[in-house]
MARTORKOL-858238 format. One record per residue (C-alpha): residue in one letter; chain; x negated, z negated, y negated. Coordinates in nm, 3 decimals, always signed. Layout:
R r c      px      pz      py
R A A       X       Z       Y
...
end
This chain:
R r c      px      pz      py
R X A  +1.818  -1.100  +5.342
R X A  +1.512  -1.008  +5.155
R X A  +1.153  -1.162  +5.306
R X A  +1.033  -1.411  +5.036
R X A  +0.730  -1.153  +4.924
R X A  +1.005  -0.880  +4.845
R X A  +1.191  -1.172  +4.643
R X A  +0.923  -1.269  +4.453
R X A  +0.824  -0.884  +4.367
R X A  +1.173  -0.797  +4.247
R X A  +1.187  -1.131  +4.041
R X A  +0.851  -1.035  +3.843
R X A  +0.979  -0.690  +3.826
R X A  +1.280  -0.816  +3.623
R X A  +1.089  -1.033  +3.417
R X A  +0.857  -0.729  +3.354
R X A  +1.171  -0.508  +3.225
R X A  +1.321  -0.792  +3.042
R X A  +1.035  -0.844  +2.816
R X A  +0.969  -0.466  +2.780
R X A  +1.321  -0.429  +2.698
R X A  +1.319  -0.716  +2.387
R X A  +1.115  -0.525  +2.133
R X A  +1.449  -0.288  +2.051
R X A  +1.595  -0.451  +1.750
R X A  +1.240  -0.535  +1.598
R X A  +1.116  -0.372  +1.299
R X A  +0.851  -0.096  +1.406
R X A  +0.475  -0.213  +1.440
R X A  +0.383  +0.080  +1.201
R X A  +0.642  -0.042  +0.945
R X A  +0.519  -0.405  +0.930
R X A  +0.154  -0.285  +0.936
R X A  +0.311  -0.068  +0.639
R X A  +0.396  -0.382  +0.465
R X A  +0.164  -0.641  +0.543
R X A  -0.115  -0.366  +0.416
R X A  +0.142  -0.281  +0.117
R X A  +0.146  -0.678  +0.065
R X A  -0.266  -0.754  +0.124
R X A  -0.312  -0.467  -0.153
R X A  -0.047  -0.612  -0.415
R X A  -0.259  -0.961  -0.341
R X A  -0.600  -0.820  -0.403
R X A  -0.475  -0.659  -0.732
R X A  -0.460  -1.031  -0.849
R X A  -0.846  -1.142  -0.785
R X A  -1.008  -0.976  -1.102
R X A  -0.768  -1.149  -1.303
R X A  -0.838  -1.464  -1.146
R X A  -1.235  -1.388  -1.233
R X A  -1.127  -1.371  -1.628
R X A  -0.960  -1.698  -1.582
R X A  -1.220  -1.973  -1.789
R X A  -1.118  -2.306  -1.624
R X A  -1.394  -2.551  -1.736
R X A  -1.313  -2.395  -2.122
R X A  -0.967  -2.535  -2.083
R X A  -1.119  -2.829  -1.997
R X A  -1.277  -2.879  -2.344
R X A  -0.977  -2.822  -2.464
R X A  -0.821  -3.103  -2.322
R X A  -0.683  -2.956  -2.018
R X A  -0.702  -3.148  -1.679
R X A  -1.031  -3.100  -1.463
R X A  -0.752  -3.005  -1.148
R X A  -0.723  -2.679  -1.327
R X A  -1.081  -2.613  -1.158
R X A  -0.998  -2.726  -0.837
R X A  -0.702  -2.537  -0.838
R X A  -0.879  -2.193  -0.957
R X A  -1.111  -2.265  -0.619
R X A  -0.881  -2.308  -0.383
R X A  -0.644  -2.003  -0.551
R X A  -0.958  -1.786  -0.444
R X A  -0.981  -1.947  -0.067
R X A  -0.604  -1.901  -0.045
R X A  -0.635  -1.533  -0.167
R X A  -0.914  -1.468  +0.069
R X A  -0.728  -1.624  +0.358
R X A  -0.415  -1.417  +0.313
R X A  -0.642  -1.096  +0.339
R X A  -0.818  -1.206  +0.625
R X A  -0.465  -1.320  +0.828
R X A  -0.278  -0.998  +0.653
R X A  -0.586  -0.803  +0.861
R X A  -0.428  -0.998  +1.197
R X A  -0.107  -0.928  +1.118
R X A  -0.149  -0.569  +1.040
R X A  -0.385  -0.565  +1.387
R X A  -0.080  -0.746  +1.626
R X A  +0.254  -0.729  +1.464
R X A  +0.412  -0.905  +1.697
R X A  +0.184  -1.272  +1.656
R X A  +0.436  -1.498  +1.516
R X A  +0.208  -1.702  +1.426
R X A  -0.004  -1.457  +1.223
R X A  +0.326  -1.307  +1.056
R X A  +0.378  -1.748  +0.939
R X A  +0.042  -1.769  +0.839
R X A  +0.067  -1.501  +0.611
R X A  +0.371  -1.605  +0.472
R X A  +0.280  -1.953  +0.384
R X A  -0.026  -1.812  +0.238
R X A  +0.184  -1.621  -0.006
R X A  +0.394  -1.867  -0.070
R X A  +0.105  -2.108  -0.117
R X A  -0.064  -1.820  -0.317
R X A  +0.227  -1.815  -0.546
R X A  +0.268  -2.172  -0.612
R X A  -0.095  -2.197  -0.763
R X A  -0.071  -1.897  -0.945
R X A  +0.221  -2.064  -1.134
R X A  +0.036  -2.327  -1.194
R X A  -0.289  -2.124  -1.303
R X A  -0.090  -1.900  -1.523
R X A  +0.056  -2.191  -1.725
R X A  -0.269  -2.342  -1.809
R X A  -0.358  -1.964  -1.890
R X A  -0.077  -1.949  -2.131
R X A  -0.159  -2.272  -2.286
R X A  -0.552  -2.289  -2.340
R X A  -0.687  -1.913  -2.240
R X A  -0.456  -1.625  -2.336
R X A  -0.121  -1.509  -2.317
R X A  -0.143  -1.161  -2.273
R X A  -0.354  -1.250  -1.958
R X A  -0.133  -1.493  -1.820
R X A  +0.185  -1.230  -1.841
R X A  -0.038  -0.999  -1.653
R X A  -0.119  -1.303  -1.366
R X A  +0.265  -1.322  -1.368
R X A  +0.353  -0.922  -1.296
R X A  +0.077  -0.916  -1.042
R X A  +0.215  -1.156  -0.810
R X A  +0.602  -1.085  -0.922
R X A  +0.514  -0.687  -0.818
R X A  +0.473  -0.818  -0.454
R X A  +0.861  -0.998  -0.418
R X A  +0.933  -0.715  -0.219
R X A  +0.676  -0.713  +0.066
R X A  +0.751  -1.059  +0.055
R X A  +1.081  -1.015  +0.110
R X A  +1.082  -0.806  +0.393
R X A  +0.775  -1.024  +0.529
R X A  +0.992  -1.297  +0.553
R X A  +1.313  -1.109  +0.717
R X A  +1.056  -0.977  +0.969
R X A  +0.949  -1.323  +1.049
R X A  +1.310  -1.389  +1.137
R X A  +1.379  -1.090  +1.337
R X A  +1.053  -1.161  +1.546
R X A  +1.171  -1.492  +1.606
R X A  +1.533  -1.507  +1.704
R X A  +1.387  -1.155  +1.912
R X A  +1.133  -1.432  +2.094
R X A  +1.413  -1.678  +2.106
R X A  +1.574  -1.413  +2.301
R X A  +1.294  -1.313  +2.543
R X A  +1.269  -1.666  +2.601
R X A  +1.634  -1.731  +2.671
R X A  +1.662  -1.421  +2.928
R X A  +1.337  -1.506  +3.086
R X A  +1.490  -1.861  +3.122
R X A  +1.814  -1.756  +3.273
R X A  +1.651  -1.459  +3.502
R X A  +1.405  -1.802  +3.644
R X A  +1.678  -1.957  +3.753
R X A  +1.858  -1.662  +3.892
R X A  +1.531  -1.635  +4.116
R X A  +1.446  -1.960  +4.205
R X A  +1.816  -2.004  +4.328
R X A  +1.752  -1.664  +4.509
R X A  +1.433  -1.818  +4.692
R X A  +1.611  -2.203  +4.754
R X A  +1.882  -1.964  +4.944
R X A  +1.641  -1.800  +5.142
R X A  +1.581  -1.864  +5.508
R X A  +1.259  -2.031  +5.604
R X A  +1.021  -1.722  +5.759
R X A  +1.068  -1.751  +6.079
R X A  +0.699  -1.743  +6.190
R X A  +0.616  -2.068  +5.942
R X A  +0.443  -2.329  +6.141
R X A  +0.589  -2.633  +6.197
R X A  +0.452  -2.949  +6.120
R X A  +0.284  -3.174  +6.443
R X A  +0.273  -2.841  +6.606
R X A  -0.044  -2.664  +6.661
R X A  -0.027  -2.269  +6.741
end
């Protein structure tokens, strides 16, 4: 039988391997960076557009005051999803920063749609057509964005699972384990 140190060493060993071991059917770092940066450059395309955009001149026009509103927080979203894109593109493999950026965009998108209608209706067509092929150009990054964020995920899952199972492998290695035989038993002084 192993002594408990040597069974605790080969136990963290395996965990070691095991989560070196999980990043093999993940998407290269270097090809999300590709595409988050591919992604953060398509987005940025769309902010001097949004500075042509006359909100409180719709407003005259009848339009609805949440047009304004909307046109502010369209240029907090837009500056979010650089900033997290930035993350993303730093550690690949944050989850959480690969969500974040895609509920940015998909935030991002939703307002757009909504800006580019009132553009349509009270500003100019031609401008809100080009608001549209801006943020249509980036399906793509999006796309793969989003299959990433499912391959990192069922690869954590995975980790998580093995980890899981290679725990209980080890504590059921250590519960079958002989006490050491110089532990000192209790009432008894050395």
């Amino acid at each position: 039988m192993f002594p408990r140190n040597a069974a605790y060493a080969v136990c963290l060993g395996l965990f070691a391997a095991l989560a070196a071991a999980q990043t093999g059917g993940l998407t290269p770092p270097w090809d999300v960076r590709k595409n988050v940066t591919a992604l953060a450059a398509e987005a940025q395309r769309v902010q001097p557009v949004l500075e042509q955009l006359r909100p409180e001149e719709w407003v005259r026009q009848g339009a609805s005051e949440s047009y304004v509103a909307q046109l502010k927080t369209t240029r907090a979203q837009l500056e979010a999803l650089l900033d997290t894109a930035g993350k993303l593109a730093a550690d690949p493999e944050r989850l959480t920063a690969a969500l974040e950026v895609f509920f940015r965009t998909e935030s991002l998108e939703a307002l757009l749609r909504s800006l580019s209608g009132g553009v349509r209706r009270y500003q100019n067509a031609a401008l809100a057509d080009l608001l549209d092929s801006l943020f249509t150009e980036s399906a793509s990054s999006r796309e793969k964005l989003r299959e990433y964020i499912v391959e990192l995920a069922a690869d954590q899952e995975q980790a998580w699972k093995i980890m899981d199972q290679e725990a209980q492998r080890c504590r059921a290695l250590l519960v079958r384990q002989p006490p050491a035989k110089n532990a000192v038993k209790k009432g008894v002084q050395p």
